[in-house]
N, C-alpha and C positions, 0 to 999 in steps of 0.2 A: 505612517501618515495615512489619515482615514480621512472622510465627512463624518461629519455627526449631526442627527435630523434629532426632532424631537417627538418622542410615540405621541397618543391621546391625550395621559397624564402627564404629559413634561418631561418627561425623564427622558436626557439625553442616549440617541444609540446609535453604535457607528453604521453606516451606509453609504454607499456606494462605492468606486475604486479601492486601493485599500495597496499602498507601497511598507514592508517592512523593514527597519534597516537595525544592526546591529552598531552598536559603535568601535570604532569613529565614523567611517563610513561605509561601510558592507552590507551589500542588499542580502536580504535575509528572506522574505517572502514577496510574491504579488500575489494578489487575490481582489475578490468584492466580499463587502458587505450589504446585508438587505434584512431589514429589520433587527439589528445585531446581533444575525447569526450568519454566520462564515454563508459564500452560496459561490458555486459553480465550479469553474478549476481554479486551484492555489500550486503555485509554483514557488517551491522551496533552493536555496542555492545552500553551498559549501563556500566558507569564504573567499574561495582562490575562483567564484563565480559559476561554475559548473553547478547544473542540474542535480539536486539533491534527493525529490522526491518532485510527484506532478500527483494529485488526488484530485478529487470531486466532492465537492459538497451540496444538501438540498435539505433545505428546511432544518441547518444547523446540524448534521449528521453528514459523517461520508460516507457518499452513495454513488456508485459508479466506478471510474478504472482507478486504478493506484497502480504505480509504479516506484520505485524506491530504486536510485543509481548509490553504484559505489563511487568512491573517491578518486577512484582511476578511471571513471566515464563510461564503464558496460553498466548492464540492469545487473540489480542485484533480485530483485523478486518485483514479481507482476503477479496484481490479480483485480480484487473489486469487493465492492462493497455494497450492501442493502440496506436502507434505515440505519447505516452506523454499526453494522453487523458484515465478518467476513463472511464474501458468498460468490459464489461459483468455483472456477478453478484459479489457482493459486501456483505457481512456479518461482523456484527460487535458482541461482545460476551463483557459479563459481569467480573468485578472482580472474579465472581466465577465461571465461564464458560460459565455460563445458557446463548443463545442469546435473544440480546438485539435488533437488527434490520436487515432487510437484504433488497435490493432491488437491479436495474441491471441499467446501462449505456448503451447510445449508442452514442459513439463521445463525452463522454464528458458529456452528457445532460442525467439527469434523464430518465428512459423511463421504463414501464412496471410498474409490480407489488411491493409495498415498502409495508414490514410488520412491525411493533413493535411490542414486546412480553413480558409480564408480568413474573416476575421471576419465574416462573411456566412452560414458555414455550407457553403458550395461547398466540393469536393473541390479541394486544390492538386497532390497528387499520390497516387499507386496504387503500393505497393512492395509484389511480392511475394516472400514469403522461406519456407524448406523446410530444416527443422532448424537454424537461425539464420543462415542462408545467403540473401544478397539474391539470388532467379534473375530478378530484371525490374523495371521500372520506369516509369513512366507520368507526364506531366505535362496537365494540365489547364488549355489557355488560355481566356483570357475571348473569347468571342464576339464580332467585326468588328462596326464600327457602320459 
């Protein structure tokens, strides 16, 4: 359930508030519309109504934070976006919180430091990458007893 305005030429497009629902009746998104492209924060649900995913939108592209829940109510991954491109750092976390990975964007393309992490927290490996480009790679064994 949107508005719909009409541009210069007539042609209808959605605008302003903007409820989604799936059938029969399960809210499915909120958001705005603003010249009929998606704008600002969009909150996504799971049908049992829990928090699905929360994004940002600007000039029809996500741009800003995201966050993505799992089905059992922690985050499943946080990061953001630029123009519609993944960018800065990026974290992603386990069914039972512990993180799972983390590394960063730039435009889009892998760049910087990428870690994996043993349900414990420990680093499993060190991958680094330079405009989406893996130059190295590192593994992390457990300590001799």
């Amino acid at each position: 359930m949107w508005c719909v305005k009409h541009d210069p030429s007539g042609e209808p497009e959605k605008h302003g508030p903007s409820i989604e629902w799936q059938y029969p009746a399960t809210l499915l998104a909120t958001g705005s519309w603003f010249g009929g492209e998606k704008q600002g924060e969009w909150t996504w649900y799971y049908p049992n109504g829990q928090f699905s995913r929360v994004e940002h939108w600007a000039e029809g592209a996500l741009d800003g934070a995201y966050v993505e829940y799992a089905p059992y109510g922690g985050t499943s991954i946080e990061g953001g976006y630029a123009a519609g491109e993944p960018d800065g750092t990026w974290t992603w976390f386990r069914e039972d919180g512990t993180l799972e990975r983390t590394g960063g964007y730039i435009d889009g393309q892998k760049h910087g430091e990428w870690f994996e992490y043993d349900p414990q927290g420990k680093p499993l490996t060190r991958r680094l990458f330079r405009n989406g480009r893996q130059t190295s790679q590192e593994f992390f064994l457990p300590p001799r007893e």
